[in-house]
C-alpha positions in Angstrom: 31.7 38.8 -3.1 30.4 35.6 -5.1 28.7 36.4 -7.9 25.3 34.2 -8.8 26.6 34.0 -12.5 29.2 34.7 -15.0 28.6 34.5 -19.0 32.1 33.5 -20.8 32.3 35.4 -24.2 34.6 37.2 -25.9 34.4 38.2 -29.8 37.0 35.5 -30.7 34.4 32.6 -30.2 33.5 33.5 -33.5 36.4 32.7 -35.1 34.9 29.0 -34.7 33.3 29.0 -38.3 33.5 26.3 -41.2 31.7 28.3 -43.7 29.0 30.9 -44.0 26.6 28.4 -45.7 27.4 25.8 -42.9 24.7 24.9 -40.7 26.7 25.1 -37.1 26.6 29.3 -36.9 28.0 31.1 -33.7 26.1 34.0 -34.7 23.5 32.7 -32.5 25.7 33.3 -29.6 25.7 37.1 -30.6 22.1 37.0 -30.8 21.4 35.5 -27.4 23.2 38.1 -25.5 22.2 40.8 -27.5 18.2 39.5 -26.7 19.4 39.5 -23.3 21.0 43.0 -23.0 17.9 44.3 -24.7 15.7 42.6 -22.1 18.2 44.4 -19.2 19.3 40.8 -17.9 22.8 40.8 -18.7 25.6 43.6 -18.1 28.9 43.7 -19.4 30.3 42.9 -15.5 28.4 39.8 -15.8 31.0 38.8 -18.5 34.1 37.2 -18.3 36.6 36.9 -21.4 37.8 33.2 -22.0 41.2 32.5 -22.1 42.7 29.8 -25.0 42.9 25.8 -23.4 46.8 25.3 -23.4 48.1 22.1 -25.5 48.4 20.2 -22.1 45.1 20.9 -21.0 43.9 19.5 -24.7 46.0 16.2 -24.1 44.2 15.4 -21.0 41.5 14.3 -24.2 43.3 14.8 -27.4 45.7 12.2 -28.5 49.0 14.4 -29.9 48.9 13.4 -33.5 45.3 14.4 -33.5 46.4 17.8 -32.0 48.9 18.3 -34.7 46.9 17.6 -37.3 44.3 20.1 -36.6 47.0 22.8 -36.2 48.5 21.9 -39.3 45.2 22.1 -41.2 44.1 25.4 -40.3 47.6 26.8 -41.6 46.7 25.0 -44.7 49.5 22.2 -44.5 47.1 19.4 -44.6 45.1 17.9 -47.5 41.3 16.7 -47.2 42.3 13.8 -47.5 45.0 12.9 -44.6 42.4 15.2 -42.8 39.6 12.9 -43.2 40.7 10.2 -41.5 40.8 12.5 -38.5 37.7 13.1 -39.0 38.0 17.1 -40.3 37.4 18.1 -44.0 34.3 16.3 -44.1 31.2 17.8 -45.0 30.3 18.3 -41.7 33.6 19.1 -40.7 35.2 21.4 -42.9 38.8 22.6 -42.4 39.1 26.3 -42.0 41.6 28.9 -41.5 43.0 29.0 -38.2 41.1 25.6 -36.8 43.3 25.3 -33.5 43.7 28.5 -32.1 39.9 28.3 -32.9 38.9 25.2 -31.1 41.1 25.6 -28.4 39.6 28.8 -27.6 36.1 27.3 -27.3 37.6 24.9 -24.9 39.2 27.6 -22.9 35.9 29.0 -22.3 34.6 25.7 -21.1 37.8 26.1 -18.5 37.3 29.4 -17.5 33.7 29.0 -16.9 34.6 25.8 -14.6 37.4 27.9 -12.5 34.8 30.5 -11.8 32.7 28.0 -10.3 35.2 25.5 -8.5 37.0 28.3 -6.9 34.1 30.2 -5.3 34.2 33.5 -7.6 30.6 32.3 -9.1 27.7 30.1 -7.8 27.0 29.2 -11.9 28.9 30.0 -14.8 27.5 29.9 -18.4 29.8 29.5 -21.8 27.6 29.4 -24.7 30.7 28.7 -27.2 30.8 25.1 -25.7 29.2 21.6 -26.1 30.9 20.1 -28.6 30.1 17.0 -27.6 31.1 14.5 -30.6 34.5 15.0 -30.7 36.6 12.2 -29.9 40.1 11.8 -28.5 41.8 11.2 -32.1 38.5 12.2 -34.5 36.8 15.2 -35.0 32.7 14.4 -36.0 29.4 16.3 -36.3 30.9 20.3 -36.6 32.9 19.3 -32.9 36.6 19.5 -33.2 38.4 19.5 -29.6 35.7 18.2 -27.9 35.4 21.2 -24.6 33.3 18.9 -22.3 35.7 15.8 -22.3 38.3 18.1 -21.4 36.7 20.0 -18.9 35.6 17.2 -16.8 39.0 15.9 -16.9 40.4 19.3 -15.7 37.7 19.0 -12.7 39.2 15.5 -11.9 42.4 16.7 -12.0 42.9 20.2 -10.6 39.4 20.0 -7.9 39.1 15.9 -7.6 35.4 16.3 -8.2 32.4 13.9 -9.1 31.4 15.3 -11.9 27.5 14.5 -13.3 27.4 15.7 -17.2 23.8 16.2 -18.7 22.9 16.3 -22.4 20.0 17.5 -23.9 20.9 17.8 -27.7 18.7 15.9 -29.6 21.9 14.6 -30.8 23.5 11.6 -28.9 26.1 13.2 -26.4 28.2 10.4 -27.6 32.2 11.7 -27.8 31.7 12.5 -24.2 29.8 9.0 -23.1 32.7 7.3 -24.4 35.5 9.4 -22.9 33.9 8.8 -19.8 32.7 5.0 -20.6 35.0 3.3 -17.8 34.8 6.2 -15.1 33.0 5.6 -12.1 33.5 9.4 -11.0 31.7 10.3 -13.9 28.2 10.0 -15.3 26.9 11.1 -18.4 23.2 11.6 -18.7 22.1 12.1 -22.6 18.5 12.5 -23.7 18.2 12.9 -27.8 16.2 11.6 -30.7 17.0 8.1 -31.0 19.7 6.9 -33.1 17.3 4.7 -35.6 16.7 8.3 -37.4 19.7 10.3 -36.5 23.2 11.3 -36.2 25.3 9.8 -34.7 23.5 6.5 -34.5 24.4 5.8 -30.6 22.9 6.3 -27.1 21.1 3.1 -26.6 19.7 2.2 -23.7 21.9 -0.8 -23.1 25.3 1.4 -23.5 25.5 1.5 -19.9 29.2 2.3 -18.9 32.0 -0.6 -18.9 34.3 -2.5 -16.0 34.1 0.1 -13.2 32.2 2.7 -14.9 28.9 0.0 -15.6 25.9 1.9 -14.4 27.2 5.7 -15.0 26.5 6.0 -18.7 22.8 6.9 -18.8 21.1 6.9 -22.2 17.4 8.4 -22.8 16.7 7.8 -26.7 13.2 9.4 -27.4 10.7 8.9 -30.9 10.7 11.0 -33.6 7.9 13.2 -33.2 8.3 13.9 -29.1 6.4 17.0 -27.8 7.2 18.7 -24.3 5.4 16.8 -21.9 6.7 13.3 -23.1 9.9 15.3 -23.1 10.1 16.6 -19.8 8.4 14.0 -17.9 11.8 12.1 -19.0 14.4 15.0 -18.2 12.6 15.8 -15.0 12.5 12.1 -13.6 16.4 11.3 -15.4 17.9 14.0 -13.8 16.2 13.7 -10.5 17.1 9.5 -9.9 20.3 9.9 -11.5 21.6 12.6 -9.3 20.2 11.3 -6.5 22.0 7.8 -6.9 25.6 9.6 -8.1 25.7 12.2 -5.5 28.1 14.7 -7.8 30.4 17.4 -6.5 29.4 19.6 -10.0 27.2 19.5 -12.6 27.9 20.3 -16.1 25.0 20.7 -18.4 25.3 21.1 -23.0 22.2 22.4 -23.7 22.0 22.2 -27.4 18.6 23.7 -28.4 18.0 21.7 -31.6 14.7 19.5 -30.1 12.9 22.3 -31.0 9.8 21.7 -34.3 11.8 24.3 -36.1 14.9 22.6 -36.1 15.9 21.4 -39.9 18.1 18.9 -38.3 16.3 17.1 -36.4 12.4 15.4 -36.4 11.4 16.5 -32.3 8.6 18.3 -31.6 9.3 20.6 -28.6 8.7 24.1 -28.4 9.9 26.8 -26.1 8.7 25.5 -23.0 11.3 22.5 -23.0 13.7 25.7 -22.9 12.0 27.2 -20.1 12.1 24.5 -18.0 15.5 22.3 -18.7 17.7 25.2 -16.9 15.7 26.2 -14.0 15.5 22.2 -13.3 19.0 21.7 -13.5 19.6 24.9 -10.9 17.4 23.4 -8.4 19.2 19.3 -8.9 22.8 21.4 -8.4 21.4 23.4 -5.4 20.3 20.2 -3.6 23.3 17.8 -4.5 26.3 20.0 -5.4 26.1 23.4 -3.3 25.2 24.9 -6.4 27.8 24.2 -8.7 27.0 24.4 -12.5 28.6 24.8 -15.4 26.6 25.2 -18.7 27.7 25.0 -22.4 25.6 25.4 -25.8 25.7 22.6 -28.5 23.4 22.3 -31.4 20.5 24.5 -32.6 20.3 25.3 -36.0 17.6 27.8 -36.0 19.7 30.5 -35.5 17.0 33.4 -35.4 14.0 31.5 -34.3 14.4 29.1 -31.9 18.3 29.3 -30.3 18.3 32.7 -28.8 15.1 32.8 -27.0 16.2 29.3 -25.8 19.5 29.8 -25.0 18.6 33.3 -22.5 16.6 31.3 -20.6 19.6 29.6 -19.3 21.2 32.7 -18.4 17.4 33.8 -16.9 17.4 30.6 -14.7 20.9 31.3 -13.6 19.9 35.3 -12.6 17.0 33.6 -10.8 14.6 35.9 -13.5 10.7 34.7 -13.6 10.1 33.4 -16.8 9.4 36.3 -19.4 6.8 36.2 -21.2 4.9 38.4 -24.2 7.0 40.3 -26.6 10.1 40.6 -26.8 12.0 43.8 -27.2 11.0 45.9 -30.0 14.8 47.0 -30.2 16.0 43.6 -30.4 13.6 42.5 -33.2 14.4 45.7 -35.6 18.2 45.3 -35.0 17.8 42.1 -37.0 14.9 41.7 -38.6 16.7 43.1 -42.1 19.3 40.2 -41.4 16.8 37.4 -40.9 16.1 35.0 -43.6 12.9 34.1 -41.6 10.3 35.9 -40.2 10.7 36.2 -36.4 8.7 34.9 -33.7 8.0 37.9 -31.6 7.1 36.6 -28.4 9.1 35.0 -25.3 6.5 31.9 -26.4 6.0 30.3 -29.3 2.5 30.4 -30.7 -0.2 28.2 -29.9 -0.5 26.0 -31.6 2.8 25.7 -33.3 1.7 22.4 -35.8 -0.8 20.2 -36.7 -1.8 18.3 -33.9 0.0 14.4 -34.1 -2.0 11.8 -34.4 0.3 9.4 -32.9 0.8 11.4 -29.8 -0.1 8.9 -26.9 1.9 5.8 -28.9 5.0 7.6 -28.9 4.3 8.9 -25.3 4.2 5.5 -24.1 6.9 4.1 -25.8 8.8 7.1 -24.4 7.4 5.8 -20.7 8.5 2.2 -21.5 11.5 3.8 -22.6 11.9 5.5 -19.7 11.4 2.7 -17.1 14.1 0.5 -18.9 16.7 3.0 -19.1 16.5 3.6 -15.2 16.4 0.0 -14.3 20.0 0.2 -12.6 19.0 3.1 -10.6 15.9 1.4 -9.0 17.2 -1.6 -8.4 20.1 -0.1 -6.3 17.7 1.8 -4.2 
């Protein structure tokens, strides 16, 4: 019987981890579904273990020097320096022990999640370990290695012959993935993130609309600093709603990094947990009415491990289980298991409090520009229609 969704984890995700004092932390997968077995929403035959992406399935991406490199590096047999011209022991991108079997695991998660969706087993399929959307076919850049996306939408292409419609909503420019992608007419990449003038990695204009054959399926939503939820999901909402309705895909693949949130020390966006709420549950009911219900979701960034990404990240998983949308505290059990390990204090409800800041006082200037914004990033849609 076809299952409504799986959750791809397995205790060797962690094993993806530059440093304990490094920012990208996969503790906050452990978090997530620990909130969402102490809010009885997940059971362990909703989980599926991922299996390790193969070094052909990484080539369908990866360039082979680039490959060999990274293995070499995590068995110590590389120096900073060679490795920083691919892009790995950087600052953001430190070499660590292991790096391959590592990254190739998160990437095998991706792949497992999209074969339990393509072949029927699962309507959706979540793998939180994902959405390392920077890398590029012969760099590693912003804490993404093997870059799990780019491969998996070639896999679709390959082994299912899909459309496939990718959507970002990292405030970080989805931008190893747009350019993978760049010349692809079967595949459009939809990114919505803090605009480059204030924030790694620079990209995602407007005007970087796809090239040759693949003009007009590279869509690029680059918000102000400062952008609260409505501004916010006004854009998502109407993006996701003209753009799928223009590509028509076969599958949807969503990263859902959870670093727009105020909290975030990365980033300057404003949005609280009702972005979170929302951005799943919309992109269930765009894969419902275009795709038969084919999704695949991966995490991405969110550097608030305790305060923001788990409450966020469960409401994917809550969207998928068709849950309402909780609300009030959240479970007692939950909160003392870690409280003693937090560096912060917790917030202690499904919502964040009200209000969360100061109000800003240049709330309806950056709302329109975000319109404007808005109107001249779907400019090729409307005219086709």
């Amino acid at each position: 019987m076809k299952k409504d969704a799986v959750f791809v984890f397995s205790e060797e995700q962690l094993g993806y981890s530059f440093s304990d004092t490094h920012p990208f932390n996969q503790k906050r997968i452990v978090l997530t579904l620990d909130l969402l077995k102490k809010s009885n929403a997940i059971t362990d035959k909703d989980i599926v273990k991922p299996r390790t992406a193969t070094d052909e399935e990484l080539l369908l991406v990866h360039e082979p020097k680039f490959i060999d490199i990274v293995k070499k590096a995590g068995k110590g047999l590389i120096s900073e320096n060679i490795g920083s011209v691919y892009g790995i022991g950087t600052d953001d991108t430190p070499i660590f022990p292991n790096m391959h079997e590592a990254s190739a695991m998160l990437v095998g998660g991706t792949l497992t999640a999209v074969d339990e969706v393509m072949e029927g087993r699962s309507k959706y399929a979540l793998n939180l370990g994902g959405g390392l959307h920077h890398g590029f076919q012969g760099k590693a850049s912003g804490f993404c290695v093997y870059n799990d996306s780019s491969v998996a939408i070639k896999y679709i292409q390959k082994k299912y012959g899909a459309r496939v419609l990718y959507v970002d909503t990292d405030a970080h420019h989805g931008d190893g993935v747009q350019w993978t992608f760049y010349d692809d007419p079967n595949v459009c990449t939809l990114s919505i993130h803090e605009t480059g003038r204030y924030l790694f990695p620079g990209t995602g204009a407007i005007t970087e609309r796809g090239n040759g054959e693949g003009y007009g399926t590279s869509f690029n939503f680059p918000i102000d600093a400062f952008t609260e939820d409505e501004s916010f999901l006004h854009i998502y909402k109407t993006a996701i709603e003209e753009v799928a309705a223009f590509f028509k895909p076969d599958v949807i693949l969503t990263q859902n990094g959870a670093d727009a949130h105020y909290f975030d020390p990365l980033t300057h966006l404003y949005g609280t947990m009702k972005i979170y709420e929302q951005i799943p549950r919309i992109a269930r009911e765009i894969a419902e009415r275009y795709c038969e219900g084919r999704w695949i979701a991966v995490g991405g960034g969110g550097y608030d491990i305790w305060r923001v990404v788990p409450r966020a990240w469960s409401h994917i998983w809550l969207a998928m289980k068709q849950f309402p949308i909780p609300s009030g505290r959240l479970p007692d059990e939950w909160l003392t298991a870690w409280h003693s390990t937090s560096p912060v204090p917790f917030i202690e409800t499904w919502e964040d409090p009200n209000p969360l800041y100061e109000p800003i006082p240049r709330k309806a200037e950056i709302t329109e520009k975000n319109a404007k914004m808005l109107e001249r990033a779907l400019h090729i849609v409307r005219n086709q229609h």
